[in-house]
KEVO-973841 format. One record per residue (C-alpha): z, x, y; residue in one letter. Coordinates in pm, whole numbers, plus 50000, padded with zeros to 5 digits. Last residue first. Layout:
<romars>
ZXYa/...
</romars>
This chain:
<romars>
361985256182488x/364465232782300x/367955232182409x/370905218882220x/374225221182258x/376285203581970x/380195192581956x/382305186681649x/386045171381615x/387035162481292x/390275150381205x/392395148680917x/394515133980627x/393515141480253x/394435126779874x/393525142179567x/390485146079344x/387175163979534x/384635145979723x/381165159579642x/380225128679431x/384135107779372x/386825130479285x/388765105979080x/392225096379189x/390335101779523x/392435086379859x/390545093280171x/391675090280515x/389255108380767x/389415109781169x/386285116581358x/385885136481670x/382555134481857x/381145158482151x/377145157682252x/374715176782419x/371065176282432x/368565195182629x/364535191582624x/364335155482790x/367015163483050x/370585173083041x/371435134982835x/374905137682720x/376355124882390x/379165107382379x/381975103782058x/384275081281829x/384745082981494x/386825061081228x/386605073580874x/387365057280557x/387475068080158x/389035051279914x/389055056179534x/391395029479420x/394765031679191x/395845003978940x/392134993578799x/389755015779000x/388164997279268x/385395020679432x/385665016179771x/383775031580040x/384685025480433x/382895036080785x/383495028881134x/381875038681456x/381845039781825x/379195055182063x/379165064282414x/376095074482601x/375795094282905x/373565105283213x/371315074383246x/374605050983248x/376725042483005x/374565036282768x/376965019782427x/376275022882069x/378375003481845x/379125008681487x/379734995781152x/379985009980807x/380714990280440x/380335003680117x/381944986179798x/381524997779435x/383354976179140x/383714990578835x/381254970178542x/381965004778301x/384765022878368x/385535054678605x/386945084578453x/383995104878447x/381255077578340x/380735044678156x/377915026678220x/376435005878480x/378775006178780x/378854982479046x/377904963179319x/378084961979726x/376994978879989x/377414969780414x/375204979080696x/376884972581079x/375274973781359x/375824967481792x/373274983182056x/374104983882420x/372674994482718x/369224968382679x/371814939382647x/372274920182381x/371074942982096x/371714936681716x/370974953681429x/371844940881035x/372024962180737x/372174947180364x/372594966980045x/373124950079696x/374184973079427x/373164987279072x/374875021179023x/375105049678733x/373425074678970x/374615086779318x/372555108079538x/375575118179770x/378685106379677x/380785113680002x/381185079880082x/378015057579923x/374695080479993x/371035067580055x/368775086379885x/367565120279843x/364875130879593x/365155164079262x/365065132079043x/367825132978783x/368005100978686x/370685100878359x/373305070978464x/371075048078586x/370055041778953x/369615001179053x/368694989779442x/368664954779564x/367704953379958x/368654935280249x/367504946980586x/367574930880914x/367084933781314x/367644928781660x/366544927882034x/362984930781994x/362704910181656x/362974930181336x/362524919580940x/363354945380681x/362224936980293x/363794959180047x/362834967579640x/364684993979468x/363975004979087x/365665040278902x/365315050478554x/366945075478339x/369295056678132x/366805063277824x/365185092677820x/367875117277836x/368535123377447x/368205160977463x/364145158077407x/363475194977280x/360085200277421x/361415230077646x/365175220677679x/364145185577831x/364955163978108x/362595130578133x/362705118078537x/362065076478577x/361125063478929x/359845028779047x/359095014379397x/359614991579625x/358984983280028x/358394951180228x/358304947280604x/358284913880691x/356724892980977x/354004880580724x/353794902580442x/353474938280533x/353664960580247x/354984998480161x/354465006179781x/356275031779539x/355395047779228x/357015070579009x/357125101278769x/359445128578710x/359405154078501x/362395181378451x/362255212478235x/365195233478176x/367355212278013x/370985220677878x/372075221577497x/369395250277390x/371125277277664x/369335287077980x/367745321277979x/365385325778273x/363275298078404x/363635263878510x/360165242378535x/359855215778747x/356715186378715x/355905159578969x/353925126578876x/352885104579145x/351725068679251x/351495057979625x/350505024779703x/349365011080048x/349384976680268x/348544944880316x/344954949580480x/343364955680143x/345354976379889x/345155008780058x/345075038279834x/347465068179703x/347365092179470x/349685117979440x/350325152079260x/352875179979128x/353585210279016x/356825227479119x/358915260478985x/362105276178969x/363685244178998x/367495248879123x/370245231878939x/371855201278758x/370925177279056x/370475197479360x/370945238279480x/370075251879779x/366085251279925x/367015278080166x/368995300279902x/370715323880071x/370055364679986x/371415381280365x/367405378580475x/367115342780391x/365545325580033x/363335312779861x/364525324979538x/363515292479353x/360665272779436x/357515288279345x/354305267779375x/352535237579340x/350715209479544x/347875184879432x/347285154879717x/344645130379635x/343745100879887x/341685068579795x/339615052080031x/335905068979983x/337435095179755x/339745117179980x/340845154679847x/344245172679983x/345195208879840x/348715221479877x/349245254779834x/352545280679708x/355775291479834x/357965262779825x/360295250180145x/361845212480049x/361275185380283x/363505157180431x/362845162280751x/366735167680877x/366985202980815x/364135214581028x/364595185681289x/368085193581399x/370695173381416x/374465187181293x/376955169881199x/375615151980887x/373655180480776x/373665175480382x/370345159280492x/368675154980124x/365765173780033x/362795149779909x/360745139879560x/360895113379344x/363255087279476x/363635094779810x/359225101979884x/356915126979832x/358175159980015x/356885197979985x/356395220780312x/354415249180284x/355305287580307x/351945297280273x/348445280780154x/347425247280321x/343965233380214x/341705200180290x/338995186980099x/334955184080038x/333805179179744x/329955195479664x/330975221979401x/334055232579616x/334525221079957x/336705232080269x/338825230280602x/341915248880668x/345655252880672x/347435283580708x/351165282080610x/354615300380705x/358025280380736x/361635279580728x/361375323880756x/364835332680757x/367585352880945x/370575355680904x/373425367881175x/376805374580948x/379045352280841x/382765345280956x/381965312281055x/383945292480801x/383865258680725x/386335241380407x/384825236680035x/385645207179853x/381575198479855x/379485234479786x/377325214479550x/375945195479854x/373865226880011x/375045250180269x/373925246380594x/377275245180774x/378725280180648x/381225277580398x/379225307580201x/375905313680387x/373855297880646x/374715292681001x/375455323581122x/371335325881301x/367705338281350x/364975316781248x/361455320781208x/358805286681226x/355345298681165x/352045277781188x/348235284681114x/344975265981178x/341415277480970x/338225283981159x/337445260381497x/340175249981818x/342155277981800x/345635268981913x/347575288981655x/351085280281623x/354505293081617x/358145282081623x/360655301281740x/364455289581604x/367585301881732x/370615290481532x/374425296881639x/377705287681503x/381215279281610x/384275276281381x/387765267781465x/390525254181233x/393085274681418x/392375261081766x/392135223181554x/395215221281407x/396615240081069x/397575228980750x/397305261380488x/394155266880313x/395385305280233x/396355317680563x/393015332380652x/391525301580536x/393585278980816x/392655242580659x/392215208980933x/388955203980763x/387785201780372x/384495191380297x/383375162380132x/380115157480370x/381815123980462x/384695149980615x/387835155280446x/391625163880621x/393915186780521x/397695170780396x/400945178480640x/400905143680771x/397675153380943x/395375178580902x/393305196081187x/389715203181211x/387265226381445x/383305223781424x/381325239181726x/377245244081705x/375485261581937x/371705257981960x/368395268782031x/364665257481993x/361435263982009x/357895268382152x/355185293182179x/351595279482099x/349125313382007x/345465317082133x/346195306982483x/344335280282561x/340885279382815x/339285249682982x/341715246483315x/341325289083274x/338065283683418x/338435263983705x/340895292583820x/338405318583732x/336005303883961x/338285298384276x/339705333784209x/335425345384217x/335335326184609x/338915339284698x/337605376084659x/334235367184831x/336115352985106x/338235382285119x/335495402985135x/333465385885429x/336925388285600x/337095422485613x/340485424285740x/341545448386084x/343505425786268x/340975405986487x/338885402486144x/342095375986078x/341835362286414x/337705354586435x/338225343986050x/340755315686159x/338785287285999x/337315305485714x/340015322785626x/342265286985633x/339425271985397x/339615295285178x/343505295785167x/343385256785100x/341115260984800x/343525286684668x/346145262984680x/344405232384583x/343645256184262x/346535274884230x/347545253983910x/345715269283635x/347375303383765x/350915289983639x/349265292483257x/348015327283326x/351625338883457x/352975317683167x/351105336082879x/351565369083022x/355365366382989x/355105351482602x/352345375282579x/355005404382690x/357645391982496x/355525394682170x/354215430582270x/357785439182300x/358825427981933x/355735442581811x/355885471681874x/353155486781644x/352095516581862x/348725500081910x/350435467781972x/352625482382241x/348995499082397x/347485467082419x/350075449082571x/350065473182849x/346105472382897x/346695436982936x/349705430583178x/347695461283411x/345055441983448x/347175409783465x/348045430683794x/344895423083995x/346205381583988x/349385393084157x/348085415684426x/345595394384505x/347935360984556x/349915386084774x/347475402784965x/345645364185051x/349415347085149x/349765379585388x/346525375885537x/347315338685561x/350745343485796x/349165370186054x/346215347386089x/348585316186156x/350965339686418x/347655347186568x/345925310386582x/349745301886773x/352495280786578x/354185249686526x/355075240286872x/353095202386837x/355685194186608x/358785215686589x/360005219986241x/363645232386208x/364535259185975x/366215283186195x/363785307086137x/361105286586236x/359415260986063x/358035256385640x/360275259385393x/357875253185081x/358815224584856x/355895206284772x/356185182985087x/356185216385342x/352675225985177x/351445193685250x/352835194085628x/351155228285579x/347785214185503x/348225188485777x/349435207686030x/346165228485958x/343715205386022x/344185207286388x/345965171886538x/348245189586735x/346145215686879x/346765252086741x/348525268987038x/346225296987250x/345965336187162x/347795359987416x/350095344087526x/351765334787216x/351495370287171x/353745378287432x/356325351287328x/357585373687043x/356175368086676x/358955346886540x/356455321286348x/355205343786168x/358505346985899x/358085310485839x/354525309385712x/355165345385555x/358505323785398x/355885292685301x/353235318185139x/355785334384903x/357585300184830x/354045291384718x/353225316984486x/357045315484335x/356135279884241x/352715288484118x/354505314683905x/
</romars>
């Protein structure tokens, strides 16, 4: 709006300046050094075409006292007119939420919201028309203005502009959009699989047939608004909806148990509500805490409580943070040092308009329910401990031989120790069929322990991690091939960074162990390798290139599960609230054994995928 303001003013600037000659004769030039060239040379800076209709600027000929008197009564109608119709903008707005239309009255604050945030700008501007009425008043009252009125006029703007610099809007609009394109095509007449497990380079309409990438075509849409109050006193509120094909069957956000599975777009819009919560101030009985009721977010840490990213291809912040959605509170208490979080609620059922399942389906099912709590403290200057206990209950009728209560309990630290960064922590989850123990409480424990060390141009990790057979922790860690979460491991993982120049970035993170126990096929002591490189190249401030490789190997006496990819794509940059990017990946696995969401057989394919992004 202050843009369009001052485009306004500069064309009436340029438009006066073809008053015929007679009037130049009339009233005198503006000296060269007036004021005023400077004001418009200022004007002429920020954008506004400022000269005669030809476009060229002429010094010293810039323009007579009338042709400058015809120009700022325009610039003063204009700036009135707009400011007198936020009038109108409000009783409107009014009326649609009387009437309940609400989708209108939402576009309408959204529209109101930037006029009024544009007018916190005019300032300078209006500051610089005063000043211009006051020096060409004799002029201005010469055709026909009351200039004693428009000073007053500009006088109360001037004060309501200062005053919107200390007011907010009561509601934060913001959000995002994108398109997402997947297409696949097999190779030696065998689909393809991604590292999510699923199955590209497969026509569905011709029965999973081989097919290329213009049959094996899918493109989906999400369009996210995000919500918040921006009151600074009383309780503080935030909404995310979304509107979108990307959920349902095949779809791209469906959860890990869907692995095997090819994409398909053929579903209809969705939408969802990803998040809904009021959060607020309070005490009971003389302790004071913190409260969020809603839609809340719930997340602890990998190995006790978090969603895993089953979004490889697609980055987005909502299903990349981690969290699960559960209906229900969270209360916060601190105890001179030591932090308590209690948070419960309903789990299952959460779910879109079209019936899908936001929090999707982990481990050996769906929680219906969550109780849980942490306690965490500093320990000195080194760092800070976090123990918890989290409790999931399954309803409806579930037969005697399968749980349907799950507790987990852990703890986990995060230490600095000279130039070292030092994490661990302990997990074990107890399954029952009510109180019924079902002889899970013994390989159900999982340890890790890491140290990363980083310089300014590179970096380390080595950690020892060990997951037995029976942890079933509703948590998210680090995957090997397309076995997400896996259990029945005890491996060595190391990850090394390096950057020799401030465009380029080299890594490479390999895994290495075994089995524990027996389990599907696959022997006890089998060895596991993991290893994936890259290289991350800025081409220039426009676009980035990236290389990568990646490799699991489980080594199966007489026939190997192995799974690699090779990918190459570039990403680019259309400003700090755009992203684009195009990658195409080509997959050769070989499963004797389907291996986590991987299914048995062998598979030859690419993977091409491109994202738009544009947040708002």
């Amino acid at each position: 709006m202050k843009r369009t303001l001052k485009i306004s003013l500069g064309l009436v600037l340029g438009a006066a300046m073809a008053v015929p000659a007679m009037a130049q004769d009339q009233f005198p030039n503006v000296p060269a050094n007036h004021w005023a060239y400077e004001a418009l040379e200022n004007l002429k800076a920020e954008g506004i075409v400022v000269g005669y209709p030809d476009g060229q600027y002429r010094g010293p000929r810039l323009a007579t006292r009338y042709e400058m008197a015809v120009a700022i009564n325009a610039a003063y109608k204009r700036m009135m007119s707009m400011t007198d119709g936020l009038a109108e903008q409000l009783k409107a707005l009014e009326e649609m939420m009387g009437k309940g239309d609400n989708g209108d009255a939402m576009n309408s604050i959204k529209a109101l919201r930037a006029q009024v945030d544009s007018m916190k700008g005019w300032g300078d501007d209006v500051a610089t028309l005063k000043k211009l009425v006051e020096e060409f008043e004799k002029e201005l009252t010469g055709l026909g203005n009351d200039v004693d009125m428009m000073k007053e006029k500009l006088g109360g703007l001037e004060g309501r502009v200062a005053a919107l610099e200390a007011v907010k809007f009561p509601v934060s609009i913001s959000g995002d959009a994108n398109i997402v394109v997947f297409a696949g095509n097999s190779r030696d007449k065998r689909t393809g699989m991604n590292k999510e497990g699923r199955i590209v380079g497969a026509n569905d309409q011709a029965g999973g047939a081989q097919t290329g990438l213009t049959r094996d075509l899918n493109v989906y849409h999400e369009l996210a608004i995000d919500l918040k109050g921006t009151n600074t006193e009383g309780p503080k509120w935030n909404a995310t909806l979304v509107y979108g094909n990307a959920m349902g069957a095949n779809g791209i956000l469906n959860d890990l148990v869907t692995g095997g599975a090819d994409y398909r777009d053929n579903i209809n819009g969705d939408m969802y509500i990803d998040s809904f919560a009021v959060n607020f101030d309070t005490s009971l009985v003389g302790v004071d805490f913190n409260a969020e009721v809603g839609r809340i977010k719930a997340k602890i840490a990998p190995y006790i409580l978090m969603r895993a990213d089953n979004t490889l291809y697609f980055a987005n912040s909502r299903w990349d943070d981690g969290a699960y959605r559960v209906d229900g509170g969270k209360l916060t208490f601190n105890f001179g040092g030591v932090d308590l979080a209690i948070m419960g609620g309903r789990w299952s059922n959460r779910n879109s308009n079209n019936g899908v399942a936001l929090n999707g389906t982990t481990g050996f099912g769906t929680p219906d329910n969550l109780l849980g709590a942490v306690i965490g403290f500093n320990v000195g200057t080194l760092g800070r401990v976090n123990a918890a206990y989290v409790y999931h209950d399954f309803n409806g009728a579930i037969a005697a031989a399968f749980p349907n209560r799950l507790n987990v309990m852990g703890v986990d630290g995060s230490f600095k120790v000279g130039g070292f960064d030092v994490n661990a922590g302990y997990s074990k989850s107890i399954m029952t069929h009510n109180t019924k123990n079902l002889g899970m409480d013994r390989l159900n424990q999982a340890a890790f322990a890491n140290a990363t060390y980083n310089q300014e141009n590179w970096g380390a990790m080595a950690e020892y991690r060990k997951i037995q057979r029976d942890f079933a922790a509703q948590g998210s860690w680090r995957r090997i091939g397309t076995n997400w979460n896996p259990t029945n491991i005890a491996t060595f993982y190391g990850t090394v960074w390096f950057a020799p120049t401030q465009a380029m970035k080299l890594h490479a993170a390999g895994e290495f162990g075994n089995t524990i126990e027996a389990l599907g096929g696959i022997a006890k002591d089998t060895k596991i390798e993991s290893l994936n490189v890259g290289l991350d190249y800025k081409v220039n401030d426009a676009w980035t290139a990236m290389l990568g490789y990646e490799e699991a190997k489980v080594k199966i006496t007489g026939n190997n599960i192995r799974q690699r990819w090779a990918s190459i794509g570039l990403g680019y940059n259309l400003g700090t609230n755009a992203l684009l990017n195009f990658a195409y990946e080509y997959g050769s696995v070989n499963n004797p054994f389907a291996w986590g969401m991987g299914g048995a057989g062998t598979y030859r394919g690419g993977f091409l995928t491109s994202q738009l992004t544009l947040r708002f």
